[in-house]
C-alpha positions as CSV (number, residue, x, y, z in Angstrom):
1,X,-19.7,-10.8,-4.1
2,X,-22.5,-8.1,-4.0
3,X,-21.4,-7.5,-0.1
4,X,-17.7,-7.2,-0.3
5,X,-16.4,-3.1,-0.7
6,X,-13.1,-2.4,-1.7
7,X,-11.4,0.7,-0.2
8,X,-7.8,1.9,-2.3
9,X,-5.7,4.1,0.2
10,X,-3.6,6.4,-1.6
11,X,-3.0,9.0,0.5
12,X,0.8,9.6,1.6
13,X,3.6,11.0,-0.5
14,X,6.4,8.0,-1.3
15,X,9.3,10.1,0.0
16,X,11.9,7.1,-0.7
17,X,10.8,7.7,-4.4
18,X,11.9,11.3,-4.8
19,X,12.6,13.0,-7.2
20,X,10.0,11.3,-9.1
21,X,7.8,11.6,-6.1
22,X,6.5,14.8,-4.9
23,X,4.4,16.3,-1.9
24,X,2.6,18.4,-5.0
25,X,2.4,15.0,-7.3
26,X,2.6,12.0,-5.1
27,X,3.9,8.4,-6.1
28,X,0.3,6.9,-6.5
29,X,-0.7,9.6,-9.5
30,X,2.5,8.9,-11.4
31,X,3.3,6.5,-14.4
32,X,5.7,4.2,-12.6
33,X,6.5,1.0,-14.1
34,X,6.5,0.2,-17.6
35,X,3.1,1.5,-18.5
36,X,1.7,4.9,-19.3
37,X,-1.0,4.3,-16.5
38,X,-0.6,5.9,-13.2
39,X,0.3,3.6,-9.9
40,X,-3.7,4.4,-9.2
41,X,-5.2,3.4,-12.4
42,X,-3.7,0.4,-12.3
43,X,-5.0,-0.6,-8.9
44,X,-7.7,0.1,-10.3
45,X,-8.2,-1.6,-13.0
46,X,-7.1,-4.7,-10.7
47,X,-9.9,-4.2,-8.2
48,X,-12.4,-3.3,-10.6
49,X,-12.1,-7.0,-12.2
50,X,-13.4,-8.3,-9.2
51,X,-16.1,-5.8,-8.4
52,X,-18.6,-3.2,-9.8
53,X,-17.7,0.6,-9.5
54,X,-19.8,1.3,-6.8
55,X,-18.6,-1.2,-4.4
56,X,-14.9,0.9,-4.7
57,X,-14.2,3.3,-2.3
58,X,-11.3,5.7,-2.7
59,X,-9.5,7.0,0.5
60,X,-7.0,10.1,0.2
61,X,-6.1,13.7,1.3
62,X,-7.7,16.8,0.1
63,X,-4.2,17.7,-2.0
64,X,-4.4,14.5,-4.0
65,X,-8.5,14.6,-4.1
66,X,-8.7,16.4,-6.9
67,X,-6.3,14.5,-9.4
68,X,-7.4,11.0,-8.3
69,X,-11.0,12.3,-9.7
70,X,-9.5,13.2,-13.0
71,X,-7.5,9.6,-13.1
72,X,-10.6,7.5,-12.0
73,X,-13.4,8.9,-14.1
74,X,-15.3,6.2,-13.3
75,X,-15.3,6.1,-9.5
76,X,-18.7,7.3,-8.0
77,X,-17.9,10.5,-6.6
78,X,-19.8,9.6,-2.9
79,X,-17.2,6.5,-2.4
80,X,-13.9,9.6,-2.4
81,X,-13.4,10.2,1.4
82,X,-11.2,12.6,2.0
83,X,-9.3,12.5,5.1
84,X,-8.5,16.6,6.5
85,X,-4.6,14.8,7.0
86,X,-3.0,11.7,7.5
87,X,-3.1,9.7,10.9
88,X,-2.0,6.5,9.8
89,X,-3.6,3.4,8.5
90,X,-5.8,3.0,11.8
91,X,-7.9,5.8,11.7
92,X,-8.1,5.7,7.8
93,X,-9.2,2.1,8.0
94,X,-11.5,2.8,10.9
95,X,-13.2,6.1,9.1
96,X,-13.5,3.5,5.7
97,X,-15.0,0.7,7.6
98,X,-17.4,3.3,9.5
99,X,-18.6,4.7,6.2
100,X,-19.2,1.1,4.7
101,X,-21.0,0.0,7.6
102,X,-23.4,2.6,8.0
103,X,-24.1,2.6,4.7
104,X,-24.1,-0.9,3.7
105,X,-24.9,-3.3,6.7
106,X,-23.0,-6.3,7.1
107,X,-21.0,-6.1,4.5
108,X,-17.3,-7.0,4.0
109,X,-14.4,-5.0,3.6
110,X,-10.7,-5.6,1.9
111,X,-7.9,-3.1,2.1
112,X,-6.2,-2.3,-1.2
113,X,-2.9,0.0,-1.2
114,X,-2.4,2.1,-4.6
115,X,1.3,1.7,-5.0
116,X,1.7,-2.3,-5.0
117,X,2.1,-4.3,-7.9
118,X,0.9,-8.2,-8.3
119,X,2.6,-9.5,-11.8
120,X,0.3,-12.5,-11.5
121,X,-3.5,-10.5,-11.5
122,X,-5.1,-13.7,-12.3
123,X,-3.8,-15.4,-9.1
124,X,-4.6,-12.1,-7.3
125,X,-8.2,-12.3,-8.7
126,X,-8.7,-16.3,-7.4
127,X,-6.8,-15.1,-4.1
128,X,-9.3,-12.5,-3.0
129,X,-12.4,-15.1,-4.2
130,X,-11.1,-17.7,-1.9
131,X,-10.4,-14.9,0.9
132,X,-13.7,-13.2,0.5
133,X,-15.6,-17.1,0.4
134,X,-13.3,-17.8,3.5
135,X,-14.2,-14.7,5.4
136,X,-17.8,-15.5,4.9
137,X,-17.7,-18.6,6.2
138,X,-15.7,-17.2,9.4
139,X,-17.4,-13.7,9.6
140,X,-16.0,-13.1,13.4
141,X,-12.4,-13.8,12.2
142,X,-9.9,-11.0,10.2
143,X,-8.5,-12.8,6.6
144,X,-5.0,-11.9,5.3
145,X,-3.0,-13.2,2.9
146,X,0.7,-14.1,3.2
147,X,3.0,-14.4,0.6
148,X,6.1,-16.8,0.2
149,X,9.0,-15.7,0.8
150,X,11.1,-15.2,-2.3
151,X,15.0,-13.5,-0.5
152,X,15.5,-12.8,3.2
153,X,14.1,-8.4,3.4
154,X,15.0,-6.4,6.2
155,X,12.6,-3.8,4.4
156,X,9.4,-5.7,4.8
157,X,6.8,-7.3,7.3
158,X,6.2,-11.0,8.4
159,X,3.6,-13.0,9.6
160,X,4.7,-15.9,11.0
161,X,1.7,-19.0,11.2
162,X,1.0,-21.9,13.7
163,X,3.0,-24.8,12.5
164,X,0.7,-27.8,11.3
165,X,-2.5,-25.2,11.5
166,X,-3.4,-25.7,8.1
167,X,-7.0,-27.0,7.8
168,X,-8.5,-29.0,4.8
169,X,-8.0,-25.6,2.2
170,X,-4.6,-25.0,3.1
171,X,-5.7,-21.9,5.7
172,X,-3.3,-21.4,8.3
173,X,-3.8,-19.2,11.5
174,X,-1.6,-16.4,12.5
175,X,0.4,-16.7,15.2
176,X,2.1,-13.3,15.8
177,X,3.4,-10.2,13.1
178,X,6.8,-9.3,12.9
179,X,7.8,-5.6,11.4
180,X,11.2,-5.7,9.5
181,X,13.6,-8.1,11.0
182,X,17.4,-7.7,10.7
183,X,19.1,-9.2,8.1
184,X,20.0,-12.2,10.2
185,X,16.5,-12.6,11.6
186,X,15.1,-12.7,7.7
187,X,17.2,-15.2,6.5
188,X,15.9,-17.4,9.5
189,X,12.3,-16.5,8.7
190,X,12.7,-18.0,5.1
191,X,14.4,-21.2,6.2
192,X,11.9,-21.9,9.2
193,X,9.0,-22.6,6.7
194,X,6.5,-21.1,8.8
195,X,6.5,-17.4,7.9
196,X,5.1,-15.2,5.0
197,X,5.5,-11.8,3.9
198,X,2.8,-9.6,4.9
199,X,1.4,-7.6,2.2
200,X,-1.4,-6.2,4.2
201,X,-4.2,-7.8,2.4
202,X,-6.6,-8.2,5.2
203,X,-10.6,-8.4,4.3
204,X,-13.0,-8.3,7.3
205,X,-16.6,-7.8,8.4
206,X,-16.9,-4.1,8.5
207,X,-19.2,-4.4,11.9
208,X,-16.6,-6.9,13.5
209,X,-13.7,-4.3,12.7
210,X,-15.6,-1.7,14.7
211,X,-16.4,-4.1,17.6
212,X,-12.3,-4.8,17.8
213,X,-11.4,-0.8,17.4
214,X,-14.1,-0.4,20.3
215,X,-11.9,-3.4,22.5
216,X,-8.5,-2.2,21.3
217,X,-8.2,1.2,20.2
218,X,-11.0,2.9,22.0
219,X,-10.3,6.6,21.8
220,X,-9.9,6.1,17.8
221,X,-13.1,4.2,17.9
222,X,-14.6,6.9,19.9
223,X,-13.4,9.5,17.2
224,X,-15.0,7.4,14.4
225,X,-18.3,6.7,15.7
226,X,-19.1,10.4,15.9
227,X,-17.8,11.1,12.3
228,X,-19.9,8.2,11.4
229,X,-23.6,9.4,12.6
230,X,-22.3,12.8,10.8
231,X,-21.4,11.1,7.8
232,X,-23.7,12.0,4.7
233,X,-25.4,14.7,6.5
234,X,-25.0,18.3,6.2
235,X,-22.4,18.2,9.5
236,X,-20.5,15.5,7.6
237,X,-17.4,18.1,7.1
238,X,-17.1,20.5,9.9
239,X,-17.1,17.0,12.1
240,X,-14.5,15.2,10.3
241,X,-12.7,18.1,10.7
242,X,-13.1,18.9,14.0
243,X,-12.4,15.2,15.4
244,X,-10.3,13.1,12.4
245,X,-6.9,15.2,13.3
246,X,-6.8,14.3,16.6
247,X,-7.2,11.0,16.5
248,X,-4.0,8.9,17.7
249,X,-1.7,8.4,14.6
250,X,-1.0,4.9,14.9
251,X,-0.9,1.9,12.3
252,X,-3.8,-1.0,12.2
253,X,-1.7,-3.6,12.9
254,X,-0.2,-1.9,16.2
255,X,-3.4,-0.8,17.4
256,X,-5.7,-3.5,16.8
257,X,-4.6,-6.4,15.1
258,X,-1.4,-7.4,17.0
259,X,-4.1,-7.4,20.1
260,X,-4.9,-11.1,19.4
261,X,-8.3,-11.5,17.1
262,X,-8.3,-14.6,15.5
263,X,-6.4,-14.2,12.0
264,X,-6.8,-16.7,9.2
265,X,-3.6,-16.6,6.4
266,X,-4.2,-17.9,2.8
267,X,-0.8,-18.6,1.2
268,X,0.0,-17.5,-2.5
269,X,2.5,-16.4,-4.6
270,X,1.3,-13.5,-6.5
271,X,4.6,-11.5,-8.0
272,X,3.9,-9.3,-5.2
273,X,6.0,-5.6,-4.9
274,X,5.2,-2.6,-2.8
275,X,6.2,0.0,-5.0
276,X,8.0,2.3,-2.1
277,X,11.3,2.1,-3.4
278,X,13.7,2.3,-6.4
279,X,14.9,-0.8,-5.7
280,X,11.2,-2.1,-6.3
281,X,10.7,0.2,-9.3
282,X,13.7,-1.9,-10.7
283,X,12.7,-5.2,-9.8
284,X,9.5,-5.1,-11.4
285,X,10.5,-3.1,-14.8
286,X,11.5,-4.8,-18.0
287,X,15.4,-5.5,-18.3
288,X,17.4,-5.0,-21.0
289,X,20.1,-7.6,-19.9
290,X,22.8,-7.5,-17.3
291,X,20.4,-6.2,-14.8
292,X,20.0,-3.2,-16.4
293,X,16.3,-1.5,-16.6
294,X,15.6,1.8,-18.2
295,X,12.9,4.4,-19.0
296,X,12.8,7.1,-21.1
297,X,15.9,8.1,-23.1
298,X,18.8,6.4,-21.9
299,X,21.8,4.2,-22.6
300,X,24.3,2.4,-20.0
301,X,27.4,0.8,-21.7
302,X,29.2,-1.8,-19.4
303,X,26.6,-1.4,-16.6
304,X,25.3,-4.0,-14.3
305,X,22.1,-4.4,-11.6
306,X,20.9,-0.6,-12.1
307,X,18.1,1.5,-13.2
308,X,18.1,4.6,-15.5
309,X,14.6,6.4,-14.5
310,X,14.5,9.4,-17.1
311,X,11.4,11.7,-16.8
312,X,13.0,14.5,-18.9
313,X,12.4,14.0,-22.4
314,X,14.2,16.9,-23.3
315,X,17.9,15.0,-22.0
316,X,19.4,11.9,-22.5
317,X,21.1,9.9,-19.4
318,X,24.3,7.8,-20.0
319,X,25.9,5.7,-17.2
320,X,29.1,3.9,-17.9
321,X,30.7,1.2,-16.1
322,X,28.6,1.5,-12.9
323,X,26.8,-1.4,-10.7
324,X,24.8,-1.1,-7.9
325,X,23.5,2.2,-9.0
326,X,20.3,4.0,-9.8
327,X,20.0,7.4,-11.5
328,X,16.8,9.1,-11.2
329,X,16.9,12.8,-13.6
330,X,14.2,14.3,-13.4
331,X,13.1,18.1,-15.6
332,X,14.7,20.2,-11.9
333,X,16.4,17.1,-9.8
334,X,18.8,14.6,-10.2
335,X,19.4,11.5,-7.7
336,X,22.0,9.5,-7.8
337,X,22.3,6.8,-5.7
338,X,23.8,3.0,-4.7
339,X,20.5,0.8,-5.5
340,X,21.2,-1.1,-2.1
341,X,20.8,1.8,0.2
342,X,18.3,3.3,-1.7
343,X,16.4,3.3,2.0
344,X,18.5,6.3,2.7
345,X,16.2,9.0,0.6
346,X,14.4,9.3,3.4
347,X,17.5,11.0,5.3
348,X,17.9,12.6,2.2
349,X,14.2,14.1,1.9
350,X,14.9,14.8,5.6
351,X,18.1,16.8,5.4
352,X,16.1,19.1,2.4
353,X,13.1,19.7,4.6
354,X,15.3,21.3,7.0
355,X,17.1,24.0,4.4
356,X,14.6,26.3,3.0
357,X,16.6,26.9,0.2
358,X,15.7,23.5,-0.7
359,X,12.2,22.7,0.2
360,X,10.9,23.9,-3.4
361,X,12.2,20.4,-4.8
362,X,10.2,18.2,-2.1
């Protein structure tokens, strides 16, 4: 797979995981999970298996730049973009793609994302052979993989396939996307049969991603293409700064993949999580019976279905009697909240950006 690039995004700051989670120390850079190695080291080490060093690009913002180069000693220092601020995954993609094209023609690209987590890495591995063997055999197509549906989510996005598309590997072709149904509409996806959570593990060829930007998102591909005949020239900087902000903040699968290109879906089961969430932190942590998962110095008594998240080794966190419940301490914030609604940080993160008093814990 000499021609295939990986490029880990890991930009963004994981505002659902506060307090943990930090604009000044971001999700991605912390040791989530039940290992002492960061959400980006892990990814990683993940990609890594598949390819050598040089074929892994990094892409992030100038805050986190910095750190990710002290966690990934071994990432080639030419292969860290760092975009001037975040625009969404379409002009971060599109900038990536650019980059790998120019400087490696016709090569292939897959998108990684530094906060998920795949319990089965061997699976993962064999999925992204059989994608990247796939995608060379149907260079003019976008690959993705979708995962089977394991409980109805509200939180995540669908794909849903052509019914009896499936050729002689088991490839299926995408009929349409579908961006975090209701509650009723989820449980309907995972009876029909026909749809798969969307993971957003696409891989394309990097000159076919540009030619659908050009059809379907014009003014970003616009943007790009002049970054791109800057890039790795003395101008590189001052351009990307000059252009990358105002390009329209909008997500890949809005801009240019919902347009219609033929998409190809490989099936799998992979013990898939996007770690965005508490709720995901505790689903894919150790438990120590009842439900319960814990890190760092902690003990529940009579406690069901929670997480005890202690980053204060200095305190010990006890919870009695509680279900349904996580509690976050952190060294200068403490969150305690239902697990279920743990979607509501955001309002939470929201209500604290708006009371300077407050913003020093953000």
């Amino acid at each position: 797979m000499t021609d295939l690039y990986a490029v880990i995004f890991a930009g963004g700051v994981g505002s659902r995981l506060w307090p943990v989670s930090r604009v000044s120390s971001p999700k991605q850079v912390k040791p989530f999970l039940d290992s002492e190695d960061t959400l980006i080291q892990r990814t990683w080490q993940r990609v890594r298996r598949l390819l050598p060093a040089g074929n892994i690009y990094v892409s992030t913002t100038a805050d986190y730049a910095e750190v990710i180069r002290e966690q990934l000693p071994e990432m080639v220092p030419a292969n860290l973009i760092v975009e001037p601020e975040l625009r969404n995954t379409c002009p971060a993609i599109g900038l990536a793609t650019g980059i790998i094209a120019r400087r490696h023609p016709g090569a292939f690209v897959m998108n990684v994302w530094a906060d998920h987590h795949f319990a089965r890495e061997d699976d993962y591995a064999e999925v992204m052979r059989r994608s990247y063997a796939i995608i060379k055999k149907y260079p003019e197509r976008i690959m993705s993989v979708g995962l089977h549906i394991e409980y109805p989510s509200s939180a995540l996005g669908y794909l849903e396939v052509e019914m009896g598309s499936a050729d002689e590997d088991g490839i299926l072709k995408v009929k349409r996307f579908v961006e975090k149904p209701d509650a009723v509409k989820a449980a309907e996806f995972m009876k029909a049969g026909n749809y798969y959570w969307n993971p957003a593990l696409f891989m394309w060829q990097a000159e076919q991603m540009l030619k659908l930007y050009e059809q379907h998102a014009p003014d970003v591909h616009r943007g790009i293409s002049e970054i791109i005949l800057s890039w790795d020239t003395p101008m590189q900087e001052a351009v990307l700064e000059r252009i990358y902000p105002h390009l329209t903040k909008v997500s890949l699968e809005y801009a240019v993949l919902e347009k219609g290109p033929l998409m190809l879906l490989l099936p799998a089961r992979l013990g898939w999580r996007d770690i965005g969430s508490w709720q995901a932190v505790h689903d894919v942590m150790e438990e120590t019976g009842e439900g319960v998962a814990t890190k760092g110095k902690a003990i529940t008594i009579d406690t069901k279905d929670a997480l005890v998240f202690n980053e204060d080794d200095k305190r010990l966190v006890t919870v009695v009697g509680l279900e349904d419940v996580a509690v976050i301490n952190t060294p200068d914030a403490v969150l305690v909240i239902k697990k279920s609604r743990d979607q509501d940080i955001r309002k939470l993160v929201e209500k604290m950006e708006k009371e300077e008093k407050l913003r020093q814990y953000l």
